[in-house]
N, C-alpha and C positions, 0 to 999 in steps of 0.2 A: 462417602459421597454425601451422605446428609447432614455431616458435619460441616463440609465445604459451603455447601449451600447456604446453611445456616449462616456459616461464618461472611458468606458474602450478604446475604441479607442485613446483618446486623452492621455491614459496614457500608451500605450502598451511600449514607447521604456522604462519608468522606470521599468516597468514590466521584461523587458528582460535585465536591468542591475541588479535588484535586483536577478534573475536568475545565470545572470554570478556571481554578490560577495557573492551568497550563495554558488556555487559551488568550487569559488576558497579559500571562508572561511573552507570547509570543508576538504582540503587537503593544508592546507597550516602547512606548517614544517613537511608533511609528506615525507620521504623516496623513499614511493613505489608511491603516488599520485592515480592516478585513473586506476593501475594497482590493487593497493586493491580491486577493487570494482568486480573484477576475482578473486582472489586469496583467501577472503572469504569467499563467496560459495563455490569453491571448497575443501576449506580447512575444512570447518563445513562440507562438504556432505561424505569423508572421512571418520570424524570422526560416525555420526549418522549411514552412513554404517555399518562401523565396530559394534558399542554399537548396533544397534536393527537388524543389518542384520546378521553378521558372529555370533555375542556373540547369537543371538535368534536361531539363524538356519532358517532365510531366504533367500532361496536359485535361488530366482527369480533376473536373469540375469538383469531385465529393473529396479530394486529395487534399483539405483542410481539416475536414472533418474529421478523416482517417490519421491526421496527426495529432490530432486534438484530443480523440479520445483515446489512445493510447497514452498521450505525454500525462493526462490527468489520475491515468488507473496506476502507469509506474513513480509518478510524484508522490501519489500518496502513501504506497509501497515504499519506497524511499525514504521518505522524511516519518513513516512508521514507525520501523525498523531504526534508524537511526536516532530517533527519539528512545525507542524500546532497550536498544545497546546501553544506553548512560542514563538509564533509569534508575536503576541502583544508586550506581556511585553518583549521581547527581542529588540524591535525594540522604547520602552519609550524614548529614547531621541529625537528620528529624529518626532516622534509622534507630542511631544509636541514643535516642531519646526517651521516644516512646515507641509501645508494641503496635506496627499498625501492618495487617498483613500484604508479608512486600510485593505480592504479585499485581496489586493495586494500582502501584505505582509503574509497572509497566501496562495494563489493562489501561489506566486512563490517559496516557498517552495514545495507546494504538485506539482510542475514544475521540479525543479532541481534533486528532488530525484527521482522522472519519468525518467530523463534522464539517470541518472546513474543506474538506476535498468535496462533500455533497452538495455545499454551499455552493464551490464551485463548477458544478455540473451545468447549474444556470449558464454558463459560458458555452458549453456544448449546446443545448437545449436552442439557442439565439442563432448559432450557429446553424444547424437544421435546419432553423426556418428560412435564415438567409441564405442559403445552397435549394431549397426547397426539397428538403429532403424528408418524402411521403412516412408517416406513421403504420406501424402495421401490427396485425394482434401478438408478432413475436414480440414487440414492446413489453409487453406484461410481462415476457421470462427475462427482462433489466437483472430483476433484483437476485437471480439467481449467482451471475458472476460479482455484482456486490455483496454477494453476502460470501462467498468464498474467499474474493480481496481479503474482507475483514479479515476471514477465520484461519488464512495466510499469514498474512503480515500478524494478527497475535501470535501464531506457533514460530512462526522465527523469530518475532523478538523475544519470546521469552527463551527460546536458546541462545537467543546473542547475548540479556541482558542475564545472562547466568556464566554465559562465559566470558563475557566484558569484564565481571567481578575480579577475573582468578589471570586475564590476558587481556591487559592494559591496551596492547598493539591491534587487537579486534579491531578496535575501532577506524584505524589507518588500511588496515587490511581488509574490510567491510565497505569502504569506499571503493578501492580496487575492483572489491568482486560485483558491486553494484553497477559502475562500471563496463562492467562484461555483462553482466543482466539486461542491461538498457541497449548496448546493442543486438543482443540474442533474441529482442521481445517484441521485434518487428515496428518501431513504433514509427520511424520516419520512411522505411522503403516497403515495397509488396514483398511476403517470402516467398511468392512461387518456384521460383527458380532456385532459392536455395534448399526450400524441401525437397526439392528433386533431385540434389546436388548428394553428392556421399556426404556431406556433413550437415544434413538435413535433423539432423536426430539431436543437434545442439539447440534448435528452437522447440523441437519436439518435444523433448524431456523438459522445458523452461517451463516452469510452473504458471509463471508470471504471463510469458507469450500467451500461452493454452487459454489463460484467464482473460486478456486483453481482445483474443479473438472470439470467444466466446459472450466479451460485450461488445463486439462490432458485429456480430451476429444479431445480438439481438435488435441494436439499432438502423441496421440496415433492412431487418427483413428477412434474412437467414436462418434455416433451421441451426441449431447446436449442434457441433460438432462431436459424434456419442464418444470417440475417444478424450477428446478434451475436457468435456463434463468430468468422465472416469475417474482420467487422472484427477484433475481440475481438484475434486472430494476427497480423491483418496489420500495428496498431497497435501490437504488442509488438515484432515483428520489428521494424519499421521504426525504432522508438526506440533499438531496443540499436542498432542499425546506424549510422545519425545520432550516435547519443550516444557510441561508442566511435571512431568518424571523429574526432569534433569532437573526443575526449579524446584522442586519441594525436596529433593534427597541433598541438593549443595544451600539450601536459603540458611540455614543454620550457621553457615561457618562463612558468611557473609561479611559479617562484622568483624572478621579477623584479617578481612582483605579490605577493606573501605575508608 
């Protein structure tokens, strides 16, 4: 443990350049740059609006809101994790160059797009005020379901970006199941009725779900939900833990698949 430590101490400034050139790789010969990363979300929230809200006749005033801050927590979960998958093999030349430890290389990925999903928070925040939607002291427990995001989306990428190495097809197949994520995570409909339903235990068990309602709780004014916390932690721990196992016992035979 205090080997680790050290070792990421002694590498934090690469950390924080491979941070800056993922950030600047991801908007470069763009147009709009990192005004996208505003104009996105509000441009999908819009849209899903309109299809499940006016086309359905969902007539709930805050029914923006509630689109919004879901589509922002599973975007950044998504483009995380898929950044985290081809971390490795994205990064095969510098790899087999020099020693630079390769969990970095996923860590600042699941970094840069933290940064730009926060950025984009400002879009929800406009949002609120334009719904006029009141502040309340759960406000303050925000950073609890951001801070699980994170410590999620690291422990699965680094089991994806350890199995992406050795199963090329991960990546095709991680779309799929993302896929099914985004609908299980409740972001465009209410789940009442389907937690009530016999197949209520598919958004139950969604780690992701549990995490999105746990920050519409806190925005709205809501106490937390104590099962979903539970999970919420226990799900985060458990992945970093699996996920940096599984990375330090296969990163050695990395180079023999890259």
């Amino acid at each position: 443990m205090i080997y680790s430590v050290k070792n990421f101490i002694d590498h934090k400034f690469l950390l924080r350049e491979l941070v800056l050139k993922g950030i600047k790789l991801k908007y470069r010969r763009s147009y709009l740059g990192i005004l996208w990363s505003l104009l996105e979300p509000i441009l999908m929230t819009i849209v899903l609006t309109i299809i499940f809200g006016t086309l359905f006749g969902n007539n709930n005033k805050q029914y923006p809101f509630y689109i919004l801050s879901g589509r922002l927590l599973f975007s950044y979960f998504s483009s995380a994790t898929n950044m985290g998958l081809r971390s490795i093999r994205a990064n095969a030349s510098m790899i087999k160059k020099v020693y630079v430890p390769k969990y970095l290389y996923v860590l600042s990925n699941v970094i840069y797009t933290y940064m730009i999903f926060i950025i984009s928070m400002v879009v929800l925040l406009g949002l609120a005020a334009i719904l006029r939607i009141p502040p309340t002291w759960y406000l303050l427990l925000v950073w609890v379901p951001l801070v699980l995001l994170f410590l999620t989306a690291f422990g699965v990428s680094m089991i994806l970006a350890t199995v992406g190495v050795f199963f090329r097809d991960m990546e095709y197949l991680w779309g799929i199941i993302m896929t099914l994520i985004m609908y299980a995570s409740a972001i465009f409909y209410y789940p009442e009725k389907i937690l009530a339903s016999k197949h209520g235990w598919i958004l139950k068990y969604n780690p992701l779900y549990q995490i999105i309602d746990l920050f519409r709780d806190c925005l709205l004014g809501r106490p937390m939900d104590s099962f979903a916390l539970i999970y919420s932690v226990s799900f985060a721990i458990g992945s970093i833990v699996i996920g940096c196992l599984l990375f330090v016992k296969k990163q050695d035979k990395f180079i023999l698949y890259i």
